[in-house]
N, C-alpha and C positions, 0 to 999 in steps of 0.2 A: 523164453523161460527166465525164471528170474534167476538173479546173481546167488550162488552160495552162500547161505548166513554163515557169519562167522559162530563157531560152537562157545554158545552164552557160559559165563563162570556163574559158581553158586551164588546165594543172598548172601549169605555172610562177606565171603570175598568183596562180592560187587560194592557189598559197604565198607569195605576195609580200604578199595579202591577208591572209592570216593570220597572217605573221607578224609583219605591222609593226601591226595589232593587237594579238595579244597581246602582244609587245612593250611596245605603249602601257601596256595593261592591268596588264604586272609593274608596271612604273614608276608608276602611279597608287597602285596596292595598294601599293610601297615608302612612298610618302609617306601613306599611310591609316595604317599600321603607325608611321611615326614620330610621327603625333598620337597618336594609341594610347598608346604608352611613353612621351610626356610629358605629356600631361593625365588617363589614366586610371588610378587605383593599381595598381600589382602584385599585389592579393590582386584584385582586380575582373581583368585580366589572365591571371591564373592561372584563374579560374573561369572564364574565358571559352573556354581553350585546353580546358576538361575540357568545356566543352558544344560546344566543337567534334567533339571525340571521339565524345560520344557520338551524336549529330548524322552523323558521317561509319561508325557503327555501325549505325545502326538503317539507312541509306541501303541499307547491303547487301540487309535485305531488301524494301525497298520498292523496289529494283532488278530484282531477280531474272534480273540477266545484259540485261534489254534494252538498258542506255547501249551495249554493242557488237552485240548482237544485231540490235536494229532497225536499225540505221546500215546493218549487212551486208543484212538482208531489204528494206530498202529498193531500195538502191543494185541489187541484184537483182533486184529484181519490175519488170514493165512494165504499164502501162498502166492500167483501172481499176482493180486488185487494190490500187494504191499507197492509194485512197482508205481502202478497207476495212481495208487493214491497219493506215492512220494514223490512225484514227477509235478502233478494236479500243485501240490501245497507249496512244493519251493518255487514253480514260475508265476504262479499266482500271487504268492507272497513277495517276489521280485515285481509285478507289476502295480499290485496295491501300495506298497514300499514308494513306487517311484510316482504314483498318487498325490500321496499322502504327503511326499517332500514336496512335491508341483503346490500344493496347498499351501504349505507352510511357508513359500517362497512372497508366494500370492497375500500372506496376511503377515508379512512381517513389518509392516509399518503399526499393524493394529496393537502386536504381541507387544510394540516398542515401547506403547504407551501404558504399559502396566510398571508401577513401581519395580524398580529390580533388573529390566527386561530390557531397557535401553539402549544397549550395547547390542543387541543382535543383530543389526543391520550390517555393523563393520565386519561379523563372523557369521551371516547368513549360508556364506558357502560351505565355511568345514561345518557348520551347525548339520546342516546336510548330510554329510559325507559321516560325521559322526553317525546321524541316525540311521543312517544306509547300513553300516557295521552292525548296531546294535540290532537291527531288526530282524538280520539276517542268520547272524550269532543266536537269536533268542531261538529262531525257527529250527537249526540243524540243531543246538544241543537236544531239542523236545524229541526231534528225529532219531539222533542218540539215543535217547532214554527210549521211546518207544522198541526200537529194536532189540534192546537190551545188551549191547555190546558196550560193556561198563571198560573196558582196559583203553581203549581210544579214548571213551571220553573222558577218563581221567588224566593221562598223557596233556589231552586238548587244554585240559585246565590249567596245568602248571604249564605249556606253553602260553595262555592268557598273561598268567601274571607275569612271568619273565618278560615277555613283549611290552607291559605295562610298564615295570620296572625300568627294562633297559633303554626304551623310548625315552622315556621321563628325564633316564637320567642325561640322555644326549642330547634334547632339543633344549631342555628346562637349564640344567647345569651348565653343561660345556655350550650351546650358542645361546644361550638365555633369551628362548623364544617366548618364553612366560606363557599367556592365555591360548597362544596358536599352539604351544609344546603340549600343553597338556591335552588340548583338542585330538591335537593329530594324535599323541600318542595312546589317547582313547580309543582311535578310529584304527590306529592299528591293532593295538592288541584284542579287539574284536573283530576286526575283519578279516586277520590272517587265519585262529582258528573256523570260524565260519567257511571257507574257502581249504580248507585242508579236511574240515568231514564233509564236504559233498562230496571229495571224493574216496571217503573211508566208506560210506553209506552202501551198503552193497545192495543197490538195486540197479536197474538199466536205465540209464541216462537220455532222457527224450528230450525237446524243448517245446512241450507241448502240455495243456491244460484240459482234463477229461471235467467238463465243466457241470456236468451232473452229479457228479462225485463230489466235487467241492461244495455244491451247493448242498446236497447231503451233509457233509462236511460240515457247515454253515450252518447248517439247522441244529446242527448236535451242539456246537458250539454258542450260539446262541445266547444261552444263560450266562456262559463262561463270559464275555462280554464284559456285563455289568460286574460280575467277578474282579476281572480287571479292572473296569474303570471304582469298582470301591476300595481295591487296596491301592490307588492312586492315592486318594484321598486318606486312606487311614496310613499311608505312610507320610503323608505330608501336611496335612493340615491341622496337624501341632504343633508343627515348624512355622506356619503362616500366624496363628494364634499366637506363640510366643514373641514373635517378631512383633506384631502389632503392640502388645500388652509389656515386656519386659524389656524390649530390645535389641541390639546384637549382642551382650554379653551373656544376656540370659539364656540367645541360641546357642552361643559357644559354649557355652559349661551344659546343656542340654544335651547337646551332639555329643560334649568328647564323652559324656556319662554313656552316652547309646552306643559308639564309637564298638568297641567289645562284644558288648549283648548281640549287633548286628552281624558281627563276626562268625558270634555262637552260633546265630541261626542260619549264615550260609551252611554250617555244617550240617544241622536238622534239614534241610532243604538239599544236601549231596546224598542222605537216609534217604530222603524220599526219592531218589532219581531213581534209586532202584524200588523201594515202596510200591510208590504210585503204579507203573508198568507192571509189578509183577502182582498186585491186589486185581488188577483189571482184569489180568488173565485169569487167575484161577476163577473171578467171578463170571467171566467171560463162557469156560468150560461148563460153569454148575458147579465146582468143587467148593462149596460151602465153608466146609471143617475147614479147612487149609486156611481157608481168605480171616476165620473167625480168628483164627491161633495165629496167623501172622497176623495179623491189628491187634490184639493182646497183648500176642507179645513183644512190639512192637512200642505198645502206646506205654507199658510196663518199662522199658529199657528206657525210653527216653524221658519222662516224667521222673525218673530217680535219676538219670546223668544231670539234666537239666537242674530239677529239685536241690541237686548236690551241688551242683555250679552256681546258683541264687543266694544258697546259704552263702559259702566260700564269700559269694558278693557281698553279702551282705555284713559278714563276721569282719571283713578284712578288707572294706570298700575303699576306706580315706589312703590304705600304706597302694591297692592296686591301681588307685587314682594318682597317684603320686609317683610311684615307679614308671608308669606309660604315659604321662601328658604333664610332670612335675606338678612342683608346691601349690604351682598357681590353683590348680583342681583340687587339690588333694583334700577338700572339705565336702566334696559333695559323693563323698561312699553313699552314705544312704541312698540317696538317690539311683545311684548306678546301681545298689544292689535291690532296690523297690522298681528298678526296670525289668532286672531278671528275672525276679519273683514272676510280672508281668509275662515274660515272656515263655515261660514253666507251659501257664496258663493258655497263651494263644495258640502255641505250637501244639498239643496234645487236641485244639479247636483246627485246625490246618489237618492235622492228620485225619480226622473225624469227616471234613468235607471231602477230604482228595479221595475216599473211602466211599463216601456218596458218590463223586462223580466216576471213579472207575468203577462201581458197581450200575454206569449207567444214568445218575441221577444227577447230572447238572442244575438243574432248574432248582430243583431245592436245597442247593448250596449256596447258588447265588442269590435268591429271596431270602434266606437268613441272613444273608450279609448286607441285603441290599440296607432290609431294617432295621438290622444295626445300628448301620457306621452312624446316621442319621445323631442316634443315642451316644455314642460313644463322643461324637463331635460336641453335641450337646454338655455331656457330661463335663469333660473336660475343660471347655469354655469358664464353666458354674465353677470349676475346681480351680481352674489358674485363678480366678474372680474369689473366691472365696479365703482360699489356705493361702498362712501369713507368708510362704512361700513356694508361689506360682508354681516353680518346676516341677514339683511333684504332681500339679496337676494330672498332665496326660500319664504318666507311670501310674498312679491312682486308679485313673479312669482307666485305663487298660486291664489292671487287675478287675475291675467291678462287671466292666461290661464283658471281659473272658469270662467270669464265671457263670454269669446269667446265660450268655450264648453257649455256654458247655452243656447247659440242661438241655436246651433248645435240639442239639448235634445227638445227643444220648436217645432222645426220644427219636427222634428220624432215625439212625441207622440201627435202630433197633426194629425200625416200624419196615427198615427194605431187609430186613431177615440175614443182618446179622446178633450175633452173641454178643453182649458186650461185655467185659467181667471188670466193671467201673472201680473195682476195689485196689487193683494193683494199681493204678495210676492215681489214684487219689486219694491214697496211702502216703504216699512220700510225699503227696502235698502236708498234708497230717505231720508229717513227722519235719516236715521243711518249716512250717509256720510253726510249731512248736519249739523247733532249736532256735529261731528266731527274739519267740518271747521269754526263752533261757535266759540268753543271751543278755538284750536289753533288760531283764527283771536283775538279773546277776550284776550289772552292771551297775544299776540306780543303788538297789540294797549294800554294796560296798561304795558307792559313789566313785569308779574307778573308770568311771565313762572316758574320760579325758588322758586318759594315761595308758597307752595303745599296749604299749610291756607288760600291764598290769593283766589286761586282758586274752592276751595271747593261749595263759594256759589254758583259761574256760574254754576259749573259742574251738581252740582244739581238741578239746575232750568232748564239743558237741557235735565237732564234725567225726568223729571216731564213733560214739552213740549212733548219730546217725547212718553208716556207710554197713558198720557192724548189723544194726537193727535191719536195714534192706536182705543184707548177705545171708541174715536168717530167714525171713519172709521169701526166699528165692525168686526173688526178681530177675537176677543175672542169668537163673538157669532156666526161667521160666523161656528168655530170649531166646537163650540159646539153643535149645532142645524144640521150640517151637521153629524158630528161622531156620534150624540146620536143615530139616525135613526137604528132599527133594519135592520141586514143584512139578513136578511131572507123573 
């Protein structure tokens, strides 16, 4: 028989749990990162971001679609089938893992000869060991989320960062092991929680592989694949494009602009741990209503939290660039706040697919993305090439190609029979670009651009219009009246 599931907390909860976790977790990793840039050199820095790389390269295929796959066949499946399928995916994922490293071992003289990548020979082994960790970590938290036991994996997470943190600060600080410190202390603070929920995971423990299930498995996940292998690329090859075209300083003030934004979106992405598993189930049932009113309202909370944080960026970019990375940054606000904008945009397109694929439809998530990114890469290239400064390039293009992919998402999961009430979510876009050219129009007409004091009172009285205008529209209650409703 299988193990006693532990009794699931509410949605609400489970987001409360999650987010003030990861939450914790950004904020741990922020100060991991400023030990980092002051006690570890930039050349040891630099090689570390390229075996991050290739590290989040090789991932793809020792992934093969299950980090979202299993989360959905889980949350899906009842009763003893949960065991077999959970026993099939962690030793299979343990064998493909130890593959996939045999590979990477076999082609590191190849990997050597790419710009950047040079250095992996002398760190071939913890490169390894790192990616042992991460692959293994990516697989139980999915197992997590599938099951829906949000309290452990919230626990799991600020034990991630504390382990990051405290690693960091002993091998990097006090024995100043530099590019090894930071290695290993990557490898632990994923390996240790990885190995503390296999055994939270309440199923019966086999060491054996039900290999028809997997290849089920495999077929589901399939599309998810190229899923994976495109936000590879859509997370990085703006970084490869600036590099070529502006240089290293042009990445650094790129990064530390993103630096935040990607912050925000671990926490959109701790929404979804609970989201994603519980959209699957009620689609999973037939409960229709439930699945429409939690994407509502869902897509309604986060599109106005977001919306409200882009503005905030964007009203008050240069003093939050300045406070978190000093003077040296503190010119490129706009920027940082034309990334959030961006990212308003993508995440409200995230939700939309993870909506496809737990109702079932991988394949046509991952063909929207496939023909994308293609554009998106495209676009950006033209945009760094063109505007009299590059940076805003990819933040540019990310805005153009989110919106055109948001029509694309609207008409699909309209077309697999859900509801979509497009108005709450893109609404505060409405009211977010409009406090924007407030703002900037207010500023030219008194020419008070330059004099951050001056501007302060406006800024504030757009960001009060705007918080005030949602409160009436009830977005807040729309969430909360929607998400409270028991899933059962």
């Amino acid at each position: 028989m299988a193990t006693t599931e532990p009794k699931r907390t509410s949605f609400n909860v489970s987001v409360i749990l999650n987010g003030a976790s990861t939450g914790l977790n950004v904020v741990l990793l922020f100060l991991e990162a400023g030990i980092a840039s002051r006690y570890v050199t930039p050349e040891s820095n630099g090689i570390f971001f390229a075996l991050i790389a290739i590290n989040s390269f090789f991932l793809v295929f020792s992934d093969l679609g299950l980090k979202q796959g299993i989360t959905q066949r889980i949350a899906a499946t009842a009763g003893t089938s949960k065991d077999s399928l959970t026993n099939s995916a962690i030793n299979f994922r343990l064998l493909i893992t130890a593959l996939v490293s045999l590979f990477l071992w076999l082609t590191r003289n190849l990997i050597a000869r790419f710009d950047g990548f040079g250095e992996i020979n002398d760190y071939i082994y913890f490169v390894i060991i790192m990616f042992f960790a991460t692959s293994m970590d990516e697989l139980m938290f999915s197992l997590l989320r599938g099951y829906q036991i949000h309290k452990p994996l919230s626990i799991l997470q600020i034990v991630k960062g504390i382990a990051r943190l405290a690693t960091t600060v002993v091998l990097v600080y006090f024995f100043d092991l530099q590019l090894v410190g930071l290695i290993l202390s990557w490898a632990i603070s994923y390996g240790l929680p990885s190995i503390l929920a296999y055994f939270i995971l309440p199923f019966k423990k086999r060491p054996w592989i039900d290999f028809k299930a997997i290849f089920e498995l495999l077929k589901f996940c399939r599309p998810l694949v190229v899923v994976r292998l495109v936000a590879f690329f859509r997370i990085n090859a703006s970084t490869f494009l600036l590099t070529s075209f502006l240089g290293p300083e042009g990445v650094a003030a790129y990064s530390f602009a993103f630096k935040l934004p990607s912050g925000i979106q671990s926490l959109t992405e701790a929404y979804n741990n609970v989201f994603y598993p519980r959209i699957t189930e009620m689609r999973a049932r037939g409960d229709y209503l439930k699945a429409d009113q939690l994407l509502n309202g869902s897509l309604a909370f986060l599109s106005f939290s977001l919306g409200g944080i882009a503005l905030v960026g964007f009203l008050f970019g240069n003093e939050i660039m300045s406070l978190f990375w000093s003077d040296t940054y503190g010119t490129i606000g706009p920027l940082f706040g034309m990334i959030l904008v961006g990212l308003q945009v993508q995440v409200v397109n995230t939700f939309l697919g993870y909506s496809l694929v737990g109702a079932g439809h991988p394949k046509e998530n991952s063909i929207v993305l496939a023909i994308s990114t293609p554009f998106m890469l495209m676009l950006n290239f033209i945009l760094i090439l063109l505007l009299p400064n590059g940076l805003f390039g990819p933040a540019i293009g990310a805005i153009i190609e989110g919106s055109a992919l948001n029509a694309v998402f609207k008409w699909l999961v309209r077309r697999y029979r859900f509801n979509l009430e497009d108005w709450h979510y893109f609404g505060s876009t409405l009211f977010m670009i409009g406090g924007i050219i407030l703002s900037v129009g207010t500023e030219w007409v008194f020419g008070i651009a330059d004099q951050p004091y001056k501007t302060w009172p406006i800024n504030i009285a757009i960001m009060l219009i705007y918080f005030i205008g949602f409160i009436q529209l009830g977005t807040i209650k729309m969430w909360v009246t929607t998400t409270s409703r028991p899933s059962y």
